[in-house]
C-alpha positions, 0 to 999 in steps of 0.5 A, a space after each residue: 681574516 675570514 670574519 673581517 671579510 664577512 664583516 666588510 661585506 655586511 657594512 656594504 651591504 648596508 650601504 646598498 640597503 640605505 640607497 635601496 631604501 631611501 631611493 626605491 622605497 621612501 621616494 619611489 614608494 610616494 607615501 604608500 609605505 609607512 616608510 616612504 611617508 616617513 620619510 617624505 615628513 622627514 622632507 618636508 619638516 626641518 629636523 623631523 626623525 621617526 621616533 627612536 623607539 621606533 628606530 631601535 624596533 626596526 634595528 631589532 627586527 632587521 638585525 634578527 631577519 639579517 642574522 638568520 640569513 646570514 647565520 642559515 646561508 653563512 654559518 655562524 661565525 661569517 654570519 655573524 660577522 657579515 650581521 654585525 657590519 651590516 648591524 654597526 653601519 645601520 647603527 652608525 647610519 643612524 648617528 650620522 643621519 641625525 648630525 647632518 641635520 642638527 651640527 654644523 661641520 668640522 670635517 671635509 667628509 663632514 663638509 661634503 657630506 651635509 652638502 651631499 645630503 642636503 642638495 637632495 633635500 632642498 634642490 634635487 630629492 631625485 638625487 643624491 640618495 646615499 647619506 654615508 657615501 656616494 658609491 651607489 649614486 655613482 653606479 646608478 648614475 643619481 649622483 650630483 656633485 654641488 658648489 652650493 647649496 640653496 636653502 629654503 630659509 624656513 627650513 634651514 638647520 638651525 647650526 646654518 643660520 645666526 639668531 637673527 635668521 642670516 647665513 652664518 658666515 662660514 657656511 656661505 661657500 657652500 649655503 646660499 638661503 632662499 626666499 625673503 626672511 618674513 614671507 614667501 620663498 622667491 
């Protein structure tokens, strides 16, 4: 029972540290990290992610610092729990993150987690800053619920929009593109 509880409070953990990250650091830092200029090119081109070796470095080094902690202030079973969860939500972070972006949905939490995400890339990036869930936008009041989601046509998803550049019917509850198809946005 013990293990499963220090697993439990890592996952939060995690969760804490993807809000912390993505809203003090890769938004409050304004590009003076490398983590927060990063991020801020994550923003502005469609698809951009860090590079995955980069990505399993920095899982290396955060799983080694996170696992000395929790070993030296836990002990190692609970430790070890509490780096696995924190370790497997990090992980699964990562998956999720990269298929928001890359597939269409085919789950409510699918659903709302692309708006959720995407209503802060494209409408509000002071908003919205849990990619996995909105428990700590709630508590820091930095959440917004949206009926729809506006979407710069340049930067659209490509699991968003036909061959032909158009809304694809099934998104448009919850999508709306912006700006003219060959110029500006409006």
């Amino acid at each position: 029972m013990t293990i499963l509880i220090f697993f439990i409070l890592g996952a939060i953990g995690w969760s804490f540290t993807e809000y912390a990250l993505h809203r003090w650091n890769g938004h409050g830092m304004k590009g003076k990290t490398r983590f927060s200029r990063e991020h801020l090119r994550h923003h502005a081109v469609e698809g951009y992610f860090a590079p995955l070796w980069a990505k399993i470095g920095v899982a290396g080094l955060v799983g080694s610092i996170v696992g000395a902690l929790g070993i030296g202030i836990l002990g190692p079973e609970a430790g070890l729990a509490f780096t696995f969860g924190f370790m497997v939500s990090y992980g699964s972070y990562e998956a999720l993150h990269s298929r928001l972006h890359s597939h269409g949905p085919s789950t409510a939490f699918g659903r709302w987690a692309r708006k959720h995400h995407f209503a802060h890339h494209f409408n509000c990036p002071k908003l919205n800053h849990g990619v996995t869930s909105p428990i700590w936008d709630i508590v820091f009041r930095s959440r917004r619920q949206v009926t729809q989601v506006r979407v710069p046509r340049k930067k659209s998803m490509s699991w968003l929009t036909d061959n032909e550049g158009e809304l694809l019917p099934q998104y448009a509850q919850d999508y709306v593109l912006a700006g003219r198809r060959h110029g500006p946005l409006i």
